[in-house]
N, C-alpha and C positions, 0 to 999 in steps of 0.2 A: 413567571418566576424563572430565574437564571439556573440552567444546567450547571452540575458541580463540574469542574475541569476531570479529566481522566484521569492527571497524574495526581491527584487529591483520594480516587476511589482505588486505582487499584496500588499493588505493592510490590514492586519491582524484585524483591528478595522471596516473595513466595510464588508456587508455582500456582499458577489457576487455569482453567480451561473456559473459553469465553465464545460465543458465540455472534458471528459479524453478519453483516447483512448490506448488499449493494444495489442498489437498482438504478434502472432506466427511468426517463421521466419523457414526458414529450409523445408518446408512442413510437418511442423508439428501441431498437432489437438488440440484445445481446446477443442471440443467439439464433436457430430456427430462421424461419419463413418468413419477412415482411409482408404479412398480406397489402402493403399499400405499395410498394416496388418491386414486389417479385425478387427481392434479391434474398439469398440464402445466407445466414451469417454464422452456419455451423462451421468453420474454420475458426472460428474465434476459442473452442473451446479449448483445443489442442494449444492455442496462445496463452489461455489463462490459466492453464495445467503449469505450464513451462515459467512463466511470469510468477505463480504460489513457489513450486519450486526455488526459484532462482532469490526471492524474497527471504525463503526459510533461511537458505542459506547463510545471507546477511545478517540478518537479525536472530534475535536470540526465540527463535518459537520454533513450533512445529505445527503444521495443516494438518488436521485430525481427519479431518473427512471435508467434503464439500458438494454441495448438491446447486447444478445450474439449470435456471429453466429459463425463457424467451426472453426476458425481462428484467431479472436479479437472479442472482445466486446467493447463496450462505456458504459460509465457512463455520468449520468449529475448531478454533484453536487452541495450543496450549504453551506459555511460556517457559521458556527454561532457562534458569538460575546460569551465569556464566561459571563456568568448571574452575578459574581460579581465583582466589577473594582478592589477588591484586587489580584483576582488569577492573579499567574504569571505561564508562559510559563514553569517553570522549575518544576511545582507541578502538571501538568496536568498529569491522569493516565496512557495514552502513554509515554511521556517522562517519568518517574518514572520503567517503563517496562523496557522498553532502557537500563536506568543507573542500571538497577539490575543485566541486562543479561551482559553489559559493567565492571561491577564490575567484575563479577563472571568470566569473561573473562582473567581480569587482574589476579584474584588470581590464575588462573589455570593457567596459565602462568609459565614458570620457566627458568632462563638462560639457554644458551643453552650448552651443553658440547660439547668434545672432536670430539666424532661420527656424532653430530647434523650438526659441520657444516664443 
């Protein structure tokens, strides 16, 4: 059976607190000790402190809390309603991010030749 779309369940005009969840696949480390390389990958947490941060800011949420162990972390967030009823979806500083890097994509772009394909 087909998952419903996200923007079908939740409701962009009401506030809700939701809880996300990321992991590793493969045996591989977000964080902690690789016991199969010996390498240590607790620098990454201090990265993904600064990364929720730097997200909140964009977008219209807030990081409620977040707990990371070797493998996944969770987040618990909570949306928030934009402060004036003219802004639209399409002027928000994330999306504007998007369509710059989306531009720049297209320009760098070029038919392809002979070799390419």
């Amino acid at each position: 059976m087909a998952r419903i779309p996200r923007k079908l369940l939740f409701d962009p005009a009401e506030v809700g607190v939701y809880h996300g969840i990321n992991r590793c696949v493969r045996r591989a480390r977000l964080m902690g000790d690789d016991p199969y390389t010996g390498q240590s990958y607790d620098h990454r947490k201090e990265w993904l402190v600064g990364r929720m941060s730097e997200l909140a800011g964009m977008m219209a949420c807030e990081f409620l809390g977040f707990s990371a162990m070797d493998n996944h972390f969770h987040v618990i967030v909570r949306n928030r309603i934009p402060v004036t009823p003219t802004s639209r979806p399409e002027e928000s500083p994330a999306n504007r991010r998007i369509l710059r890097k989306q531009n720049l994509l297209r320009t760098a772009r070029s038919s392809p030749n002979a070799p390419d394909l």
